[in-house]
C-alpha positions in Angstrom: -22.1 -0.7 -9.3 -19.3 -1.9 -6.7 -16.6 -0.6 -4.6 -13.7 -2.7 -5.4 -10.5 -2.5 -4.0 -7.6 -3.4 -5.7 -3.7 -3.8 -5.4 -1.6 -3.0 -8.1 2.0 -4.4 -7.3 4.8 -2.8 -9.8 8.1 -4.2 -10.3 11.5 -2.0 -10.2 11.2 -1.1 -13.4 7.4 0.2 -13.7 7.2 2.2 -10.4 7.4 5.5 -10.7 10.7 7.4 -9.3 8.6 9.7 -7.5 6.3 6.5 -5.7 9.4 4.6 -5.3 10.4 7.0 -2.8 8.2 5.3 0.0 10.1 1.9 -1.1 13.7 3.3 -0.7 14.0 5.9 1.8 13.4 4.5 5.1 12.6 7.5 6.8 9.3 7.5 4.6 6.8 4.8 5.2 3.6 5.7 3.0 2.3 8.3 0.1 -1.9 8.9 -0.4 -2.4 10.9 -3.5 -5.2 13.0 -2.4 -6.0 14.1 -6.4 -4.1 13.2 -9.6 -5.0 14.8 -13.2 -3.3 13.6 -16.4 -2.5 16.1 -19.7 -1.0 15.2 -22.8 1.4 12.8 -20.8 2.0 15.1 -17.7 0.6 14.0 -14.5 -0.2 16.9 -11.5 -0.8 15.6 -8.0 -1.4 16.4 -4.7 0.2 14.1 -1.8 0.4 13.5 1.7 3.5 11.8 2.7 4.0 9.8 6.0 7.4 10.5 6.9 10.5 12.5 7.5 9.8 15.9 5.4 13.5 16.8 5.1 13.8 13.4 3.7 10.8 13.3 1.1 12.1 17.1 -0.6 15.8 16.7 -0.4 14.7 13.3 -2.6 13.2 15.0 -4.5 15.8 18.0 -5.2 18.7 15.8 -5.5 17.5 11.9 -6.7 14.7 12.7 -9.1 14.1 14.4 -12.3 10.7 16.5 -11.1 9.4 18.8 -13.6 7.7 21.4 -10.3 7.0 20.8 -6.7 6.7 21.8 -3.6 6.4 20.4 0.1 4.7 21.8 3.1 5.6 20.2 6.4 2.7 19.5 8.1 4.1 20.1 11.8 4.3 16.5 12.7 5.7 13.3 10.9 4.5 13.9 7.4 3.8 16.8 4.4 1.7 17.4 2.1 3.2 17.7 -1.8 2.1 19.0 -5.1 4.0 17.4 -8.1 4.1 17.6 -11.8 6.1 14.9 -13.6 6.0 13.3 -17.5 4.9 10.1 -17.0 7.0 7.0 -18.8 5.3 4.3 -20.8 3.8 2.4 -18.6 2.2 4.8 -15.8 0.9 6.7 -19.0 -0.8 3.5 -19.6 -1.5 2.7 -16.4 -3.5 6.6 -15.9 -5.0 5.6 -19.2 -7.1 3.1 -17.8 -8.0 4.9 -14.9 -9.3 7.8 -17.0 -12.3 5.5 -18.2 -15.4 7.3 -18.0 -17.3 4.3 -16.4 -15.5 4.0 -13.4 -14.6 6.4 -10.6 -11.6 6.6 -8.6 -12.4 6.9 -4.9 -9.4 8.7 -3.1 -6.5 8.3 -1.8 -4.6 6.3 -3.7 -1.8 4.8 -1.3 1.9 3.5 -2.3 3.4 1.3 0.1 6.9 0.3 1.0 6.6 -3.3 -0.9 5.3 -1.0 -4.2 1.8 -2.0 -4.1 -0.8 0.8 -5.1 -3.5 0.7 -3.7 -6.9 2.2 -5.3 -10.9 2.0 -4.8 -12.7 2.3 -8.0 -16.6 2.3 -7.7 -17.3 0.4 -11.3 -19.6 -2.5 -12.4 -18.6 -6.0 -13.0 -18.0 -5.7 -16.7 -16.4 -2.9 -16.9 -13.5 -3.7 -14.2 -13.1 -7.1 -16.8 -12.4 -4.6 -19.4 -10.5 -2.1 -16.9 -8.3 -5.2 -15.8 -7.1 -5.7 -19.6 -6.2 -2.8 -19.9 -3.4 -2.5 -16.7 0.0 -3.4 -18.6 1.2 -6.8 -18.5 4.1 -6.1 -16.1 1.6 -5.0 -13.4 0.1 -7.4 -10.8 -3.9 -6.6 -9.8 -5.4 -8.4 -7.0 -8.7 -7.4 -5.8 -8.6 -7.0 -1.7 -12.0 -6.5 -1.2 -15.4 -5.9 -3.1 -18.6 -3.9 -1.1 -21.6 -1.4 -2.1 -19.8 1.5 -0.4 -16.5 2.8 -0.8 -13.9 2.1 1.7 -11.1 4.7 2.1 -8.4 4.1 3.6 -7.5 5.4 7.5 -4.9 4.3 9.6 -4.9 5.6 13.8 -0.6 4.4 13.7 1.3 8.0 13.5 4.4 7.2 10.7 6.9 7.0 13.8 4.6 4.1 15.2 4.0 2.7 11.4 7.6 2.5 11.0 8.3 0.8 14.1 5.7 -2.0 13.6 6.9 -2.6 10.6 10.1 -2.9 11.6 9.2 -4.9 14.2 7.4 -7.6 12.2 10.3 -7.2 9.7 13.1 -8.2 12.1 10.3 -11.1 13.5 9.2 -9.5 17.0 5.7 -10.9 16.5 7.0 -14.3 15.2 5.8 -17.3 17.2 8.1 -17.8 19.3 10.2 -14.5 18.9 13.1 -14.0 17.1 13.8 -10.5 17.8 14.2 -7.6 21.1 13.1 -4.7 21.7 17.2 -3.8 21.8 17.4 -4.8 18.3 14.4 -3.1 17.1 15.6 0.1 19.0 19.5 -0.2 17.3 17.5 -0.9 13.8 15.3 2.4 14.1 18.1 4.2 15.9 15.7 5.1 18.8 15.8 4.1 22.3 14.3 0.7 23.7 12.0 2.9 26.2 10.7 5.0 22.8 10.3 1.7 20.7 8.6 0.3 23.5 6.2 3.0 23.9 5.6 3.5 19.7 5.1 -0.9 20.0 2.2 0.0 22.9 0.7 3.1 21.7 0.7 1.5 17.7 -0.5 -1.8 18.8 -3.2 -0.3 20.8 -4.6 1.5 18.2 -5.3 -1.4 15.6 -6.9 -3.0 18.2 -9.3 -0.2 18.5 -10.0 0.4 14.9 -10.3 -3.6 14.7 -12.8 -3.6 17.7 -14.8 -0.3 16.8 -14.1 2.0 19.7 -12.7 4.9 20.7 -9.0 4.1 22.2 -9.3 7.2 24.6 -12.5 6.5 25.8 -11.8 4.0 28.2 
């Protein structure tokens, strides 16, 4: 048995509405479904969402077709969510294959903004062969990294400094040479250049940490 993680990029079309959300509201900048069940075609899930939560329900309420759910701020730049939605033709095939009983899903399952899904399934060689014919045509799978023990994902970037790096590296700040200012990150985000400035600091500061294996604050 391996841990193999995987990223399943969707198109437009075979995203569902209720993951797309991270991809088209920019005040939301990542989804981790913390534990998914699928019935007779209805999938239940519980979320967290990165983000602005006024943002992620009022999508919800006024943009989407949502059988139930509810959100629960968290206090600080994300919620937690618990959804139950009918699933279209291809994420009922898509949970399909995930429901094998010779692999296991290690959570969270993470959407991201360029609609890649990313999943760690702990499954031997021939099964994930069998798994991979099994995702739907439309759907990309590109193993990111194979090991003996599961690797879930953490980030130490808050989803006001995720946002801003990825902005940043968007608009080219960390081309070589540079193509974009701090001013023009800040007018982008809507912030001011002192708050960018300090989000750029604090967010770059922590990769480095997780990179290097220490404790930021313990210096």
């Amino acid at each position: 048995m391996r841990a193999i993680r995987i990223a399943i990029t969707h198109t437009e079309t075979t995203i569902h509405p209720i993951h797309s959300l991270v991809c088209s509201e920019r005040e939301l900048t990542r989804e981790l479904i913390l534990y998914v069940t699928t019935a007779d075609g209805v999938e239940t899930t519980i979320n967290y969402v990165e983000g602005d939560p006024d943002a992620y329900e009022s999508a919800l309420r006024t943009e989407l077709d949502v059988d139930e759910y509810e959100v629960y701020s968290d206090g600080t730049d994300g919620c937690y969510s618990y959804l139950r939605n009918e699933l279209d033709a291809y994420n009922r095939d898509l949970a399909t294959a995930f429901q094998r009983d010779t692999l296991a899903v290690i959570p969270p399952i993470e959407y991201l903004p360029d609609r890649r899904m990313i999943v760690t399934l702990v499954v031997t060689s021939r099964e994930f062969r069998q798994f991979r014919e099994e995702i739907p045509d439309e759907l990309t799978v590109d193993v990111v990294s194979v090991g003996s023990v599961p690797r879930i994902s953490q980030s130490r970037l808050t989803a006001k400094q995720r946002r801003a790096i990825r902005t940043a590296w968007e608009l080219g700040y960390y081309d070589i040479p540079r193509t974009a200012t701090l001013e023009e990150i800040a007018t982008e985000l809507g912030y001011a250049v002192s708050t960018v400035s300090d989000l750029l600091r604090r967010g770059q500061a922590g990769l480095v940490a997780a990179e290097l294996g220490v404790d930021e604050y313990a210096r």
